[in-house]
Structure formats: C-alpha cells, structure tokens
N, CA, C and O atoms as a GROMACS GRO file, in nm:
protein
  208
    1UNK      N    1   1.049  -1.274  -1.511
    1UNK     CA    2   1.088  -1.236  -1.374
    1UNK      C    3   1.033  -1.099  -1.339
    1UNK      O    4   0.987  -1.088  -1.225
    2UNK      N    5   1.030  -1.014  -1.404
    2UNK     CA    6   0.983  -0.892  -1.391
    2UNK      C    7   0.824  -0.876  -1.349
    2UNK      O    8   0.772  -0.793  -1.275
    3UNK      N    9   0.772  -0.973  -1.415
    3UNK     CA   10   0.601  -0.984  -1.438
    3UNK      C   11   0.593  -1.009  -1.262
    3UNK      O   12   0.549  -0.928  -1.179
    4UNK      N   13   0.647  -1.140  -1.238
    4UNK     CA   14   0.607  -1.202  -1.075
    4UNK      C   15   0.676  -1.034  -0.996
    4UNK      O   16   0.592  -0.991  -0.916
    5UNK      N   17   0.787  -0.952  -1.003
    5UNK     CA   18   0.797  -0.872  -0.933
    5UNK      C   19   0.662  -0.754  -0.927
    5UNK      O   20   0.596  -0.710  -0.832
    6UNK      N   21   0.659  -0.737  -1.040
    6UNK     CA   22   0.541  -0.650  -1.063
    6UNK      C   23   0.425  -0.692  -0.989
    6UNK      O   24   0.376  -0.621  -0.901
    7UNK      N   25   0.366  -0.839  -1.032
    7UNK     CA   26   0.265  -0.878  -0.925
    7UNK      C   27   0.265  -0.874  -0.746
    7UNK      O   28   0.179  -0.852  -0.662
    8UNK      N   29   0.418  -0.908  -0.742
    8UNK     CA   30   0.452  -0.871  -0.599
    8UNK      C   31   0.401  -0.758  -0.511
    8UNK      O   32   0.347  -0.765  -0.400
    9UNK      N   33   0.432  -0.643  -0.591
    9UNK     CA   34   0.440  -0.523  -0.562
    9UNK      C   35   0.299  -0.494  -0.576
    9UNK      O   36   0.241  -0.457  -0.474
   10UNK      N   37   0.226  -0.504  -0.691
   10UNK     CA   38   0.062  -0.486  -0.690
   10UNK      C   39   0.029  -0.558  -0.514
   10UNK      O   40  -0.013  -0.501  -0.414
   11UNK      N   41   0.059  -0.664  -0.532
   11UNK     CA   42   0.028  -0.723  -0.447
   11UNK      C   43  -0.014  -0.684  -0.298
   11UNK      O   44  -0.118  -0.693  -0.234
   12UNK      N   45   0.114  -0.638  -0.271
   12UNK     CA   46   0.159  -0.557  -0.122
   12UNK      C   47   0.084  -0.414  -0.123
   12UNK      O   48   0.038  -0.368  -0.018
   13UNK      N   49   0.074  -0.340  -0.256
   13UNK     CA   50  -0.003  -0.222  -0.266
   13UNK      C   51  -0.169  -0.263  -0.227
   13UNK      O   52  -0.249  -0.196  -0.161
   14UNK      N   53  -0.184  -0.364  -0.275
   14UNK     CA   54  -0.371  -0.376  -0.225
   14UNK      C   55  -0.342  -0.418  -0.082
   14UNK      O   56  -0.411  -0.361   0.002
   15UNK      N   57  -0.259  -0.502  -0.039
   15UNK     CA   58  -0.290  -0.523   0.116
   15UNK      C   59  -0.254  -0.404   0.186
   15UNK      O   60  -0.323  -0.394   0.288
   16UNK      N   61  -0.176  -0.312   0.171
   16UNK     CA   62  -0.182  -0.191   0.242
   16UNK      C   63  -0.265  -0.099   0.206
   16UNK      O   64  -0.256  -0.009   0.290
   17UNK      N   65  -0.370  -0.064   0.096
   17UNK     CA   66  -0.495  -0.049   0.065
   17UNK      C   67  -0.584  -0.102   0.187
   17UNK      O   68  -0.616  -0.025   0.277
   18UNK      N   69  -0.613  -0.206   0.187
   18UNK     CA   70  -0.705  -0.296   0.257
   18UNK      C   71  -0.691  -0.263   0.392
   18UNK      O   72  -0.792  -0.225   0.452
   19UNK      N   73  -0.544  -0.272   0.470
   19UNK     CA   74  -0.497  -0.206   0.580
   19UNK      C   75  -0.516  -0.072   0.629
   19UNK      O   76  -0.520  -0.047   0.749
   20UNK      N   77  -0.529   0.032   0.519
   20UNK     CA   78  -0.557   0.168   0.541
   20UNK      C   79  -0.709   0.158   0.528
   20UNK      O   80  -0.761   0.226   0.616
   21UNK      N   81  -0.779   0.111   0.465
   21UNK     CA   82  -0.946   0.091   0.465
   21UNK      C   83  -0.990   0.032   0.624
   21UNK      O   84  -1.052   0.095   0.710
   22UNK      N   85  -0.948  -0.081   0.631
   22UNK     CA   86  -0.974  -0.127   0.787
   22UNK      C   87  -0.967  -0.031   0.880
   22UNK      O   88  -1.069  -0.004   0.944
   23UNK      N   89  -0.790   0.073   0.917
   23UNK     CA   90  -0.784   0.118   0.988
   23UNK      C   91  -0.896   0.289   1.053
   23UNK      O   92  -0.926   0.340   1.161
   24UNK      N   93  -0.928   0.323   0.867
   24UNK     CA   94  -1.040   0.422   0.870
   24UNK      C   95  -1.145   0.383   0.927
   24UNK      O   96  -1.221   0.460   0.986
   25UNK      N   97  -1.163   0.269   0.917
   25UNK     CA   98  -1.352   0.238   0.947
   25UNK      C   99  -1.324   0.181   1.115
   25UNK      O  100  -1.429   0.156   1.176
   26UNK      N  101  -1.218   0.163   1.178
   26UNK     CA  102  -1.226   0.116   1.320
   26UNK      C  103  -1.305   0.257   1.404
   26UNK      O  104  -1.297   0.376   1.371
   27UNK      N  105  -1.375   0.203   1.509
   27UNK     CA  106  -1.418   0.320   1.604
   27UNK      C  107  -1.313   0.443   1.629
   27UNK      O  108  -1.352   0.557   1.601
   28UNK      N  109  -1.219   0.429   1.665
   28UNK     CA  110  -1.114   0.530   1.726
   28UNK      C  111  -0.960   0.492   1.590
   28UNK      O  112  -0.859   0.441   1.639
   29UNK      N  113  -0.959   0.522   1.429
   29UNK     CA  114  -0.859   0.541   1.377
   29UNK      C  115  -0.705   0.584   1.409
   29UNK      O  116  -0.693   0.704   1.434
   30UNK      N  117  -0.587   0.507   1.413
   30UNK     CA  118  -0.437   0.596   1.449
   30UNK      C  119  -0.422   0.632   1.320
   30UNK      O  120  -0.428   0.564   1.217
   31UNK      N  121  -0.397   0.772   1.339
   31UNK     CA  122  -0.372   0.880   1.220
   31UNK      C  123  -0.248   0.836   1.166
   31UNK      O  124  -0.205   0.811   1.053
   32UNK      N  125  -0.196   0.834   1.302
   32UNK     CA  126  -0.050   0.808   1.248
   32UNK      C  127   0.016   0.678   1.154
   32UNK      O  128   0.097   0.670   1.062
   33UNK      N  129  -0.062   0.590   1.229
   33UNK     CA  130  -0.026   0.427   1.140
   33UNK      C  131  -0.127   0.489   0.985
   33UNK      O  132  -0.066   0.506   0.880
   34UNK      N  133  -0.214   0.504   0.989
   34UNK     CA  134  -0.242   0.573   0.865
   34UNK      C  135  -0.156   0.625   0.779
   34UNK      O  136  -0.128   0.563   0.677
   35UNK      N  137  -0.112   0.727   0.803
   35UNK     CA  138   0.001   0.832   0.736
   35UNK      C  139   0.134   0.736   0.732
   35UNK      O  140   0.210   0.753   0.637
   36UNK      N  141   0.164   0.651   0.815
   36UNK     CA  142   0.308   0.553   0.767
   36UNK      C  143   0.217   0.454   0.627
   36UNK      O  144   0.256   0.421   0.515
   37UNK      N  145   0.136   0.441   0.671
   37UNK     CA  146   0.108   0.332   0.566
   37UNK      C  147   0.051   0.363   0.443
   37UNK      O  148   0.065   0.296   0.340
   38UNK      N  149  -0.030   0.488   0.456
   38UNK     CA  150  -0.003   0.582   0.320
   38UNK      C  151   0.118   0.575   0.231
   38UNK      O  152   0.126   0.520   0.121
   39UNK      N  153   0.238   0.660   0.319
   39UNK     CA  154   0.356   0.608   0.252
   39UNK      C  155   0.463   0.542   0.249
   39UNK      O  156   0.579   0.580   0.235
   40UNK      N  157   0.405   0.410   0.268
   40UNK     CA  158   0.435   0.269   0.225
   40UNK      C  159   0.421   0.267   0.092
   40UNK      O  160   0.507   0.251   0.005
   41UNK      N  161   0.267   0.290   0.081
   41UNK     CA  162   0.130   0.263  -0.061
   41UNK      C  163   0.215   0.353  -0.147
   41UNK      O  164   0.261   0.301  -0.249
   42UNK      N  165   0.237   0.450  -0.129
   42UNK     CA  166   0.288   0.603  -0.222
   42UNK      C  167   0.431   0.520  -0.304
   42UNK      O  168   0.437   0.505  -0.426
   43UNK      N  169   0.538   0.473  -0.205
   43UNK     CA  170   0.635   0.452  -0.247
   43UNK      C  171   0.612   0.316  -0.310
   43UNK      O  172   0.687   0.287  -0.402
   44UNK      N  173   0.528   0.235  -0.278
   44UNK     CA  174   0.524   0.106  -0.338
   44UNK      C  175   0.411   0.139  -0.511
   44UNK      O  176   0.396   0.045  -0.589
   45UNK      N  177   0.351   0.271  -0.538
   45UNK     CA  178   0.339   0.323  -0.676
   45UNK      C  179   0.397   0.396  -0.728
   45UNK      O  180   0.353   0.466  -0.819
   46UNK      N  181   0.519   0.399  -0.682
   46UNK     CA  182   0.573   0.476  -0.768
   46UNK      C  183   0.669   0.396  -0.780
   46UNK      O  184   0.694   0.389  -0.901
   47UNK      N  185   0.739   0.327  -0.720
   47UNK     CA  186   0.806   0.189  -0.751
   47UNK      C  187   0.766   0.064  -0.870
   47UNK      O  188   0.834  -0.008  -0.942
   48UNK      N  189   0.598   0.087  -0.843
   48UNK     CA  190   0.505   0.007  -0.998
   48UNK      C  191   0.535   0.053  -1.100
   48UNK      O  192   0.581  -0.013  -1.193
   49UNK      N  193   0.506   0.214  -1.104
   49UNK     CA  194   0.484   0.300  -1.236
   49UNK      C  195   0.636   0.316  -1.291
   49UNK      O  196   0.646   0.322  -1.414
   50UNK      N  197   0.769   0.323  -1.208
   50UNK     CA  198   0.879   0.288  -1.281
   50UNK      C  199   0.923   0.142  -1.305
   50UNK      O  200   1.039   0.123  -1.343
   51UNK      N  201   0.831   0.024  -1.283
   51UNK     CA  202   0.894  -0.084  -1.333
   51UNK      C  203   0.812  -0.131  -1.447
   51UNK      O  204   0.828  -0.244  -1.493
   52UNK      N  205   0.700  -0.024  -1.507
   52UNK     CA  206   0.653  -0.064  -1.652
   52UNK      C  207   0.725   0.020  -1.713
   52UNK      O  208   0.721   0.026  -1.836
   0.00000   0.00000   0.00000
C-alpha cells in the first residue's frame, strides 16, 4: 500500500513539473500560477522524502 501511495505522489510531482515547464515556455508566463504550483511540487517532496 505504501509503494502505490508513493507512486501516487511521484506521480502528481511530475505532472506539476510538466505544468510548471509548459507554463514557462508560454509567450506571456503567470508568475503567480507558477509560484502556487511550485509549492504544490515543494510540498508534494517533501511529503515523498518523508514517506521513504
């Protein structure tokens, strides 16, 4: 059970990766949806690194 949570969480960390990559490379970037979704990413690794 732990393993599928763990993958979960990897999981959601690359799509908000992917989400913050997209949002850099658009013509006109929101800083701001950036910086929320930064820490999304932040809290969703440090949420990883305490469930190994």
């Amino acid at each position: 059970m732990q393993t599928a949570h763990l993958s979960a969480l990897e999981a959601k960390h690359a799509v908000l990766d992917q989400r913050i990559n997209n949002e850099t490379h658009r013509p006109m970037p929101d800083a701001l949806l950036i910086a929320e979704l930064k820490k999304q990413k932040l809290r969703l690794k440090e949420e990883i690194s305490s469930a190994h």
